[in-house]
PyMOL Python script that loads the backbone (N, CA, C, O; Angstrom):
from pymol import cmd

cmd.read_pdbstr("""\
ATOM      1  N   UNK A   1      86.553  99.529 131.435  1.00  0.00           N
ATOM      2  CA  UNK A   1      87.672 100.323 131.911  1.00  0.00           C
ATOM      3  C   UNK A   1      87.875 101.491 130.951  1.00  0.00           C
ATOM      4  O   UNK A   1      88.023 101.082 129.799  1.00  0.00           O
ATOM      5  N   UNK A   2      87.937 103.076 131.090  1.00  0.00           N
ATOM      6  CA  UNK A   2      88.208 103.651 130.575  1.00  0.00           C
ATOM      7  C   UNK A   2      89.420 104.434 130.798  1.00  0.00           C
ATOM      8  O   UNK A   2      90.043 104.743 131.814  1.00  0.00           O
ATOM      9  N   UNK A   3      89.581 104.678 129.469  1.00  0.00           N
ATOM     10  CA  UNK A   3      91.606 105.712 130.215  1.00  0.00           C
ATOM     11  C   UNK A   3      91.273 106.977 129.288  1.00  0.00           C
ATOM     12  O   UNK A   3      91.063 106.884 128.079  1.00  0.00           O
ATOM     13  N   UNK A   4      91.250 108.371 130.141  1.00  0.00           N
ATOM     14  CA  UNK A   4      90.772 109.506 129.567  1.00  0.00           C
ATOM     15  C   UNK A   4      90.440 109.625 128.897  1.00  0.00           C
ATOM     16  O   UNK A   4      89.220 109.506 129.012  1.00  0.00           O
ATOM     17  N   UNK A   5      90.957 110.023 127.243  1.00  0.00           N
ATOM     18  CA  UNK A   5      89.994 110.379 126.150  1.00  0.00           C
ATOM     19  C   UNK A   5      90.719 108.980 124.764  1.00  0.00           C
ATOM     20  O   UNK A   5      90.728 108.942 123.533  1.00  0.00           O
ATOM     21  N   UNK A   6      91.120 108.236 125.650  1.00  0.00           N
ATOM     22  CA  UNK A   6      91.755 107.108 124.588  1.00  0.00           C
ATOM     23  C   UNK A   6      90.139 106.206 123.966  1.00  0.00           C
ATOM     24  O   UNK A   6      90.167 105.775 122.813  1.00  0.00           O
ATOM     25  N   UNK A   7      88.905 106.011 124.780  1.00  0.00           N
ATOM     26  CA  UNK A   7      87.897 105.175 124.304  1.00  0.00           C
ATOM     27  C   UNK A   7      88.237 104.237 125.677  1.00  0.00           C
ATOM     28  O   UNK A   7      88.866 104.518 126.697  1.00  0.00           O
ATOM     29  N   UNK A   8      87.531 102.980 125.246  1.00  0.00           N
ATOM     30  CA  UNK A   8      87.859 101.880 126.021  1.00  0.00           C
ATOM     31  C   UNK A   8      88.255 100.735 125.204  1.00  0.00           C
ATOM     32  O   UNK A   8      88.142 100.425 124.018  1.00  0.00           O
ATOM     33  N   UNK A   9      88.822 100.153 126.388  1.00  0.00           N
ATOM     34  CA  UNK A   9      89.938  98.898 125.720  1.00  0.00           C
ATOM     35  C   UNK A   9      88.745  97.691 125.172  1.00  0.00           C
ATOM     36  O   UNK A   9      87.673  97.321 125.650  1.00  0.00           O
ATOM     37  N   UNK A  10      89.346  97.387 124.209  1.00  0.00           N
ATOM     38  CA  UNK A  10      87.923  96.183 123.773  1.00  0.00           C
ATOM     39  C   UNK A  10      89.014  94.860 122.860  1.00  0.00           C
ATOM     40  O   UNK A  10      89.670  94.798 121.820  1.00  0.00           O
ATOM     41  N   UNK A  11      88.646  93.914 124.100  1.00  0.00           N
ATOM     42  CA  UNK A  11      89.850  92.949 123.965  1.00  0.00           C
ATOM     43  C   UNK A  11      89.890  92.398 121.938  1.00  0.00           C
ATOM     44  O   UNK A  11      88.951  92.602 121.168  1.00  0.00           O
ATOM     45  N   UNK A  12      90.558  92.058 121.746  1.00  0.00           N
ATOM     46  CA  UNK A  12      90.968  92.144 120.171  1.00  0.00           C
ATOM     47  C   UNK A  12      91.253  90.435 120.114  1.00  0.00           C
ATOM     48  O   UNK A  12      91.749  89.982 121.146  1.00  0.00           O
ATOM     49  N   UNK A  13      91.038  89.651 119.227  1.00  0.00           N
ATOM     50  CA  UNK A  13      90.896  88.203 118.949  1.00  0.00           C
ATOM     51  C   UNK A  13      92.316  87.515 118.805  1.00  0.00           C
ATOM     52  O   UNK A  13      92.493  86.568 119.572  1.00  0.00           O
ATOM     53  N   UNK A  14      93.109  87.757 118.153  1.00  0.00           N
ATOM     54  CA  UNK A  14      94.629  87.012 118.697  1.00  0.00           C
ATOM     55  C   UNK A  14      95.381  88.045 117.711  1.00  0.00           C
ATOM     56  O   UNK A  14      95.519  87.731 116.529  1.00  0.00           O
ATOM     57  N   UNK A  15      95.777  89.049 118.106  1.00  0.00           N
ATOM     58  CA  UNK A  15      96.174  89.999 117.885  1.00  0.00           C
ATOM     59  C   UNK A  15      97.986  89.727 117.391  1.00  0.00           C
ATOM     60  O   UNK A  15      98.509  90.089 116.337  1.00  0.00           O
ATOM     61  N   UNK A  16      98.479  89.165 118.269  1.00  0.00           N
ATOM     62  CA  UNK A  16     100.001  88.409 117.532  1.00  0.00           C
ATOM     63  C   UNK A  16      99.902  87.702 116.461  1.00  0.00           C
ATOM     64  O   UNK A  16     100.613  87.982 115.496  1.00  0.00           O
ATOM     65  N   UNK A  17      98.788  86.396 116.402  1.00  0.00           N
ATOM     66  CA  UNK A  17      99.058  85.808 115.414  1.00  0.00           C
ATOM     67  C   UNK A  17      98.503  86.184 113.978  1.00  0.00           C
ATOM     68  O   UNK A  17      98.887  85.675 112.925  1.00  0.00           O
ATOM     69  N   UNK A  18      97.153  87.547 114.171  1.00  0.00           N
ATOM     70  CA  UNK A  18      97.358  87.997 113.145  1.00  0.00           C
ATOM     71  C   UNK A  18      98.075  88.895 112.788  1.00  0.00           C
ATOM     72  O   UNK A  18      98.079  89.277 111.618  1.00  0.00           O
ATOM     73  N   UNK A  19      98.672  89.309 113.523  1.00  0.00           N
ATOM     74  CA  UNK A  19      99.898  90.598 112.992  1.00  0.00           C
ATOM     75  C   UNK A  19     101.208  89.521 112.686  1.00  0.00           C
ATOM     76  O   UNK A  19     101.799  90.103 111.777  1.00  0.00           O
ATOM     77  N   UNK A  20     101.784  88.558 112.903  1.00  0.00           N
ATOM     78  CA  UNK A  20     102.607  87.649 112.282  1.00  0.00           C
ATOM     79  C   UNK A  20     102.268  87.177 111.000  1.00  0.00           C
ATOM     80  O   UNK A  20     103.124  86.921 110.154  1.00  0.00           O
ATOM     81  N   UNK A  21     101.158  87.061 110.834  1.00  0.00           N
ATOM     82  CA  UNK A  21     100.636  86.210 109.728  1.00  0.00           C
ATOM     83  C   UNK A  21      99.790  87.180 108.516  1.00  0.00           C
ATOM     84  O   UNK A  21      99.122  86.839 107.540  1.00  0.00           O
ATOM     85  N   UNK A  22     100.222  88.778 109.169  1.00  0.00           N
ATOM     86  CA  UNK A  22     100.190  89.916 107.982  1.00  0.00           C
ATOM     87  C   UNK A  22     101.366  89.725 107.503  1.00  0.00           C
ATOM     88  O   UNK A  22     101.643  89.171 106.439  1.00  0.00           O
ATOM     89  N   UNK A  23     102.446  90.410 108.673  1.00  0.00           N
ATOM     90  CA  UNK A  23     104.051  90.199 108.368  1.00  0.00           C
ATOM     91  C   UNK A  23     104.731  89.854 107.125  1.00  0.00           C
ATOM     92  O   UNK A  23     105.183  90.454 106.149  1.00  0.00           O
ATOM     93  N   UNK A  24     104.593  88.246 107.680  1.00  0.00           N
ATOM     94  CA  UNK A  24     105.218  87.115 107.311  1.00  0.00           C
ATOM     95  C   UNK A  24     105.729  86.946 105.577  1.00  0.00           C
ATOM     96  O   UNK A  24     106.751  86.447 105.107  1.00  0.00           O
ATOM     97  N   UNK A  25     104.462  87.634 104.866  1.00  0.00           N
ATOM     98  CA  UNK A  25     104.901  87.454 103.385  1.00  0.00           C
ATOM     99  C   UNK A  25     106.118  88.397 103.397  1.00  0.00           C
ATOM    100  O   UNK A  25     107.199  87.956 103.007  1.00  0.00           O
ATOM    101  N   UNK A  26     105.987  89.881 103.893  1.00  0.00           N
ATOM    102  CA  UNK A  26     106.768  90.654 103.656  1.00  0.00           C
ATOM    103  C   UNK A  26     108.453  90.509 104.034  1.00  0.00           C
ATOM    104  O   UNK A  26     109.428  90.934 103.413  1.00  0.00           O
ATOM    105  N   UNK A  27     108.343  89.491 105.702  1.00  0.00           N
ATOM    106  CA  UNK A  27     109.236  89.356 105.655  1.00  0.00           C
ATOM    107  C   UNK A  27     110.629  88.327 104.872  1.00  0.00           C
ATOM    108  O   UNK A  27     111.853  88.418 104.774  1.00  0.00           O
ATOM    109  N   UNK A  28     109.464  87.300 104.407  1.00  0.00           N
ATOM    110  CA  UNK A  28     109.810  86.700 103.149  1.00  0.00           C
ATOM    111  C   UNK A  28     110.498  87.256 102.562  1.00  0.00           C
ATOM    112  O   UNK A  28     111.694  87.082 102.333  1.00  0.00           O
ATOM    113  N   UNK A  29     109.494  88.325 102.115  1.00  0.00           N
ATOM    114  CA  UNK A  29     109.870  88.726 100.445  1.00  0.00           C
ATOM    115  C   UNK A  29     111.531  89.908 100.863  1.00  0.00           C
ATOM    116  O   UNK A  29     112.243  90.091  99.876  1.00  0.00           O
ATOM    117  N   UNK A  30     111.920  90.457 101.934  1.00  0.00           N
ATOM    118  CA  UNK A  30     112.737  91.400 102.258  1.00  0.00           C
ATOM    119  C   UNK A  30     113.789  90.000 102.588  1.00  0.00           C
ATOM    120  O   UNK A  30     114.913  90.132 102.105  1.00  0.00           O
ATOM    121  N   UNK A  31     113.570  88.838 103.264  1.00  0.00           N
ATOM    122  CA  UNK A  31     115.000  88.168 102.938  1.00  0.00           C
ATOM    123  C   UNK A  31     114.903  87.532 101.599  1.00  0.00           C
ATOM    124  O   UNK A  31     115.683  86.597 101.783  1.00  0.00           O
ATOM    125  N   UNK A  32     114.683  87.460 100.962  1.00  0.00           N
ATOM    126  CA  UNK A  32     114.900  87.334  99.314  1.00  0.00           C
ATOM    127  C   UNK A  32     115.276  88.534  98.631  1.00  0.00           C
ATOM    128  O   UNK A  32     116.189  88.579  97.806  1.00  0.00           O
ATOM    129  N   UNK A  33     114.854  89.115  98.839  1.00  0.00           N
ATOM    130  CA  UNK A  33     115.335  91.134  98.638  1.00  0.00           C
ATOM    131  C   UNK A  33     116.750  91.434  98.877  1.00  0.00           C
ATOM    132  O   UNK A  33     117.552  92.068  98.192  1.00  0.00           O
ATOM    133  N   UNK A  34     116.902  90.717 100.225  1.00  0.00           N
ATOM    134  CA  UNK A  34     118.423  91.342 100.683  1.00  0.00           C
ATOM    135  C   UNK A  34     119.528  90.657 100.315  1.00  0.00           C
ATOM    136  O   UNK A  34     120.670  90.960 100.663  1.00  0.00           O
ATOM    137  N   UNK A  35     119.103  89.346  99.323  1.00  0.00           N
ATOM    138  CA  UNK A  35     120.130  88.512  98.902  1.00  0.00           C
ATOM    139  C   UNK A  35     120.398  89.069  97.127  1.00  0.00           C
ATOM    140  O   UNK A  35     121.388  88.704  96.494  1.00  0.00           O
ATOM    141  N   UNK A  36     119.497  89.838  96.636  1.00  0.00           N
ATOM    142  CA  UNK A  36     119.885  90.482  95.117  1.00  0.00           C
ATOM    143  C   UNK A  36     120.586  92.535  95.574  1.00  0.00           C
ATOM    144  O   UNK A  36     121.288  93.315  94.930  1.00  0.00           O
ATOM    145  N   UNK A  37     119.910  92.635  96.932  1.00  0.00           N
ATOM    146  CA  UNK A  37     120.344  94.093  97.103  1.00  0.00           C
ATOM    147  C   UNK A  37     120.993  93.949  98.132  1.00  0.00           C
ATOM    148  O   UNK A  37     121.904  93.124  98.056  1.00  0.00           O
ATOM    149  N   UNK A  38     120.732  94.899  99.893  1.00  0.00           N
ATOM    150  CA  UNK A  38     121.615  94.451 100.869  1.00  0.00           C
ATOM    151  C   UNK A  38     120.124  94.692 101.540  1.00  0.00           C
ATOM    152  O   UNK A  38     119.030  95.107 101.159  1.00  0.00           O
ATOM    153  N   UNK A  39     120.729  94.181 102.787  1.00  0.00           N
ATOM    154  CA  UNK A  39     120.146  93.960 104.126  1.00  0.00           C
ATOM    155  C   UNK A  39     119.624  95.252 104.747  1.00  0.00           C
ATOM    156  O   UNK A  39     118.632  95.238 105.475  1.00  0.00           O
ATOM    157  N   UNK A  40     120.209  96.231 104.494  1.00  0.00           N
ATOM    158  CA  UNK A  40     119.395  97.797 104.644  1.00  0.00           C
ATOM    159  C   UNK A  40     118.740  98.245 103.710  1.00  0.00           C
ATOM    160  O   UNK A  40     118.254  99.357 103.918  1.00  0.00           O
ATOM    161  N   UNK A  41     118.544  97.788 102.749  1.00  0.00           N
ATOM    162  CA  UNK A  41     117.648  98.053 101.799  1.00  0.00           C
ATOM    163  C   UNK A  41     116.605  97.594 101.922  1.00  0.00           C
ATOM    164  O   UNK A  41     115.528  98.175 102.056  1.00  0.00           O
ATOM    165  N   UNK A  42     116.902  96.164 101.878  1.00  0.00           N
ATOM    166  CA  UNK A  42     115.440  95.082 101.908  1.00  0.00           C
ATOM    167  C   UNK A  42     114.389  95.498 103.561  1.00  0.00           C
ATOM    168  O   UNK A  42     113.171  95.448 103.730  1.00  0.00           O
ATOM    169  N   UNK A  43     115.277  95.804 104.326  1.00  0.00           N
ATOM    170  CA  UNK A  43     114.752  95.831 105.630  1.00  0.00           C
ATOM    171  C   UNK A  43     114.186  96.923 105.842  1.00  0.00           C
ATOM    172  O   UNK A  43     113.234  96.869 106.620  1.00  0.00           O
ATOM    173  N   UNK A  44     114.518  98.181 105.296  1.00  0.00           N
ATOM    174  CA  UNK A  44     113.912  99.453 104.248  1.00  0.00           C
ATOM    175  C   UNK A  44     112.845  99.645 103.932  1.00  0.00           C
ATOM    176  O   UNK A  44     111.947 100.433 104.226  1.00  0.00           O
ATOM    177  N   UNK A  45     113.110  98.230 102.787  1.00  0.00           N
ATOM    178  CA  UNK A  45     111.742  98.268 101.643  1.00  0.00           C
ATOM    179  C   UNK A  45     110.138  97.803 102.917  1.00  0.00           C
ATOM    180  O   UNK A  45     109.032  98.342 102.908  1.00  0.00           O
ATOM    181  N   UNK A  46     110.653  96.616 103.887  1.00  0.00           N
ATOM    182  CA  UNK A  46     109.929  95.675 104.311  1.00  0.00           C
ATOM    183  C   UNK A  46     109.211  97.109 105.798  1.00  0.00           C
ATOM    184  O   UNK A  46     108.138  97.008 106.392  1.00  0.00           O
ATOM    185  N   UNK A  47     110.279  98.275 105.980  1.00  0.00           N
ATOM    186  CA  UNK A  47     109.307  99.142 107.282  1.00  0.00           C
ATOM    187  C   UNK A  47     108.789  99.817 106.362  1.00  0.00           C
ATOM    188  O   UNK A  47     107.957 100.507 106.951  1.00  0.00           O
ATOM    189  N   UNK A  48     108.753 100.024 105.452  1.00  0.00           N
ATOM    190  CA  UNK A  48     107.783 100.911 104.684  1.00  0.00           C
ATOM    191  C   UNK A  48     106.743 100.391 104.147  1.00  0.00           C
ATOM    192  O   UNK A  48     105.871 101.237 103.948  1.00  0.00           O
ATOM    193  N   UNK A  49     106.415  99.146 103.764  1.00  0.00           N
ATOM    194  CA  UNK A  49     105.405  98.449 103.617  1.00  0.00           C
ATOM    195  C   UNK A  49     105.001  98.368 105.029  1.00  0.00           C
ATOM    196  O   UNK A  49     104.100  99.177 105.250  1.00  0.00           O
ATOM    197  N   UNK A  50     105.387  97.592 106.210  1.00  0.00           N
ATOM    198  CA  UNK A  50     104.905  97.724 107.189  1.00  0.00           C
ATOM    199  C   UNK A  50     103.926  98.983 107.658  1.00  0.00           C
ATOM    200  O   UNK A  50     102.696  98.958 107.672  1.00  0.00           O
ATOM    201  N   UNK A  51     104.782 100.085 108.037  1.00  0.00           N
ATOM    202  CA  UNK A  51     104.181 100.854 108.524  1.00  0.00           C
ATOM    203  C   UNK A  51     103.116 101.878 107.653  1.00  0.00           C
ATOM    204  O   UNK A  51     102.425 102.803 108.080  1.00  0.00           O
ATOM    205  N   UNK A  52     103.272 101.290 106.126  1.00  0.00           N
ATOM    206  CA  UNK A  52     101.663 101.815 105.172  1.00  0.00           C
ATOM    207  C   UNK A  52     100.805 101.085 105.891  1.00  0.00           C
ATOM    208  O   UNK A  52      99.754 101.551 106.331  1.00  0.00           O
ATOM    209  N   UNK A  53     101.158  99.979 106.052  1.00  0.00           N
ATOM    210  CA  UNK A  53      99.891  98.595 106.396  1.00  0.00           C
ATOM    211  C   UNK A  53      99.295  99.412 107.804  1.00  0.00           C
ATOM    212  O   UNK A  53      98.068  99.419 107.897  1.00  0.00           O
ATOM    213  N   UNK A  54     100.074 100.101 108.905  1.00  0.00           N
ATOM    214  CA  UNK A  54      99.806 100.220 109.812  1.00  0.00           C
ATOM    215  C   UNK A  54      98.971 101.849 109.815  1.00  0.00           C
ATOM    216  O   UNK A  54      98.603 102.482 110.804  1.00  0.00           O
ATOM    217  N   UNK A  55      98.840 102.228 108.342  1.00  0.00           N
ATOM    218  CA  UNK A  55      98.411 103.288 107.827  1.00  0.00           C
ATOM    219  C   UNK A  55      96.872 103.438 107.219  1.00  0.00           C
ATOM    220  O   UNK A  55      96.215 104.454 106.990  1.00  0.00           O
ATOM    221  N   UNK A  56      96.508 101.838 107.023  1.00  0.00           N
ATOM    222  CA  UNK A  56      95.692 101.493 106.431  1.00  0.00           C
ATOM    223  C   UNK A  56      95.456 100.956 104.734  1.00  0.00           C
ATOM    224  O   UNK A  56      94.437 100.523 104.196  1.00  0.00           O
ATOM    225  N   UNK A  57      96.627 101.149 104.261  1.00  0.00           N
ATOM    226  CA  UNK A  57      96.837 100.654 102.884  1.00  0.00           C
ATOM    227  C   UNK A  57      96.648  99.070 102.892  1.00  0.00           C
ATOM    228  O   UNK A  57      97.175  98.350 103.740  1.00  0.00           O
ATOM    229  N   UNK A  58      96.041  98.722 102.113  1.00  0.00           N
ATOM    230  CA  UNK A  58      95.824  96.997 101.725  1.00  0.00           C
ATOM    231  C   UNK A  58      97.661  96.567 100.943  1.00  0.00           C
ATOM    232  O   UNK A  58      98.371  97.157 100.129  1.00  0.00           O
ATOM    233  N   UNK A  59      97.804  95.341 101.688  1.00  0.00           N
ATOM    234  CA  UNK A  59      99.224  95.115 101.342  1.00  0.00           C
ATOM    235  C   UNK A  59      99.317  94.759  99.967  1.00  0.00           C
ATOM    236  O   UNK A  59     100.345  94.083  99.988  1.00  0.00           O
ATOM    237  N   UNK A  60      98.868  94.764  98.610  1.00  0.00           N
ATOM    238  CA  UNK A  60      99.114  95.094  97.239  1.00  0.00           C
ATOM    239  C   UNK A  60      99.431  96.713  97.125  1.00  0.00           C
ATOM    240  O   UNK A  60     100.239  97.040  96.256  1.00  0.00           O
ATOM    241  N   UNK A  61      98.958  97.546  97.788  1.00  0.00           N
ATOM    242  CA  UNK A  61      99.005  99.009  97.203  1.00  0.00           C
ATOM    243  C   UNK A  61     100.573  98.995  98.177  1.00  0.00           C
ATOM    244  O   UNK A  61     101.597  99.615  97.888  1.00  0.00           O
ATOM    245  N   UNK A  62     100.404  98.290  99.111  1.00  0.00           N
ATOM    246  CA  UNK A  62     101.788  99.140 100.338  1.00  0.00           C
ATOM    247  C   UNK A  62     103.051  98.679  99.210  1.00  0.00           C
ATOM    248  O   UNK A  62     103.956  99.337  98.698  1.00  0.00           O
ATOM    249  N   UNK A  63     102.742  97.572  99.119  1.00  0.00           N
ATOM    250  CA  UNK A  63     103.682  97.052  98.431  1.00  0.00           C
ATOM    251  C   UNK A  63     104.358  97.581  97.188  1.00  0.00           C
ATOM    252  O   UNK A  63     105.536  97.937  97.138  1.00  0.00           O
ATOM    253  N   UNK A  64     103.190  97.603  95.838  1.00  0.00           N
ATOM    254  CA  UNK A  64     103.429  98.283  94.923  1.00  0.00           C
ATOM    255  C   UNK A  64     103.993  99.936  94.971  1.00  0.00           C
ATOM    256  O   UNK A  64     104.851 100.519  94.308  1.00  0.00           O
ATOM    257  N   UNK A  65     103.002 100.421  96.178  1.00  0.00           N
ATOM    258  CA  UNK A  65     103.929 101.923  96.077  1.00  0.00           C
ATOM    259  C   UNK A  65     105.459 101.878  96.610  1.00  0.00           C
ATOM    260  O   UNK A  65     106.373 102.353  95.936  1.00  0.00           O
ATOM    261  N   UNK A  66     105.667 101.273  97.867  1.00  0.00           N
ATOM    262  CA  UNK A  66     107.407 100.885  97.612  1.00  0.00           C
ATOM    263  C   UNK A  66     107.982 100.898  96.809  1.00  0.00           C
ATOM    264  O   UNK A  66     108.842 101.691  96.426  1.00  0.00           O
ATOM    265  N   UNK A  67     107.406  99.570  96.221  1.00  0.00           N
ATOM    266  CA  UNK A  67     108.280  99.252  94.803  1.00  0.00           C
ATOM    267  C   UNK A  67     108.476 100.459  93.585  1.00  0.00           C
ATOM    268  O   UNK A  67     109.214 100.632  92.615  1.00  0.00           O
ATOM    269  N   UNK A  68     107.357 101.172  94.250  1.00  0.00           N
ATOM    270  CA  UNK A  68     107.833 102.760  92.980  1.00  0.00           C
ATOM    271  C   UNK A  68     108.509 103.680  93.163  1.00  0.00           C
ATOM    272  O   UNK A  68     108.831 104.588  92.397  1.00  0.00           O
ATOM    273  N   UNK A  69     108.821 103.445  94.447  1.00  0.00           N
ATOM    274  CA  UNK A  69     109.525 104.680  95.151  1.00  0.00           C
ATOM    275  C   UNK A  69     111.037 104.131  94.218  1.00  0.00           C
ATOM    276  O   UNK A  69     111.376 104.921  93.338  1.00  0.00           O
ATOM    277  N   UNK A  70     111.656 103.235  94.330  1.00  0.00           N
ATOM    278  CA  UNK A  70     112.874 102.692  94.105  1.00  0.00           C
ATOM    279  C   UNK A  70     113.292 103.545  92.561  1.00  0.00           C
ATOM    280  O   UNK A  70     112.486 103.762  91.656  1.00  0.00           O
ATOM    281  N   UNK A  71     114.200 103.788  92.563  1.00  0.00           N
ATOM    282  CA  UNK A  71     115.271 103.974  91.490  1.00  0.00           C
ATOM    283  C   UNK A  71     116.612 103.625  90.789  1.00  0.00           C
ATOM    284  O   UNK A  71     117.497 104.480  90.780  1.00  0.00           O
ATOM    285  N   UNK A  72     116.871 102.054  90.025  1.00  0.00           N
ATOM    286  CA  UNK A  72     117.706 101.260  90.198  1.00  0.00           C
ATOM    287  C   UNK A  72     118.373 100.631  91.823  1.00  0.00           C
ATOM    288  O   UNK A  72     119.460 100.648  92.400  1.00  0.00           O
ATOM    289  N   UNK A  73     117.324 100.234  92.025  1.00  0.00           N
ATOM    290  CA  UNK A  73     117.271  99.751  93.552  1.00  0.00           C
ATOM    291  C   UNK A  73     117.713 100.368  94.795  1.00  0.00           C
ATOM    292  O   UNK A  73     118.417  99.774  95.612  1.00  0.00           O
ATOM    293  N   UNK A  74     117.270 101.640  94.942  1.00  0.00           N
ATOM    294  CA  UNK A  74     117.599 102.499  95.879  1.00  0.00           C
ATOM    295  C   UNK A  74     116.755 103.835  95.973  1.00  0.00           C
ATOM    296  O   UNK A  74     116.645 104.574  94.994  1.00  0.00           O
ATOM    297  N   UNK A  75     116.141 104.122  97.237  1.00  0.00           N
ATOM    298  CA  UNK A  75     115.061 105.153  97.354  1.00  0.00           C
ATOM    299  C   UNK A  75     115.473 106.329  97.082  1.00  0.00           C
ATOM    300  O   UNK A  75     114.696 107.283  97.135  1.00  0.00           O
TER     301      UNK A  75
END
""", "prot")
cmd.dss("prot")
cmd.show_as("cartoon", "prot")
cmd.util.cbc("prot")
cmd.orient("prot")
């Protein structure tokens, strides 16, 4: 099946449960986050790691560069 200039669709192996089971540490680590900072912070910290990951960054670098952005706990 092709759809104009997108390529073709090429079915992908369990696509939820590995995108849950990228997640999952992060979302960990953002409710442990939001109990020393707040809940917009941590949830903050956790789309910006996300969407590096979805950037191609390996989740040590997404992570660590977050964590540098911060300045007494706030971007």
């Amino acid at each position: 099946m092709h759809y104009m200039n997108y390529g073709y669709y090429i079915p992908y192996r369990d696509i939820k449960n590995e995108t849950l089971m990228m997640v999952k540490p992060f979302v960990n680590y953002g409710l442990t986050e939001a109990k020393f900072t707040s809940v917009s912070h941590a949830m903050t910290e956790v789309a910006a790691i996300a969407y590096l990951l979805g950037k191609g960054y390996n989740p040590q670098t997404a992570y660590k560069l977050v964590e540098s952005w911060e300045v007494n706990e706030s971007f």
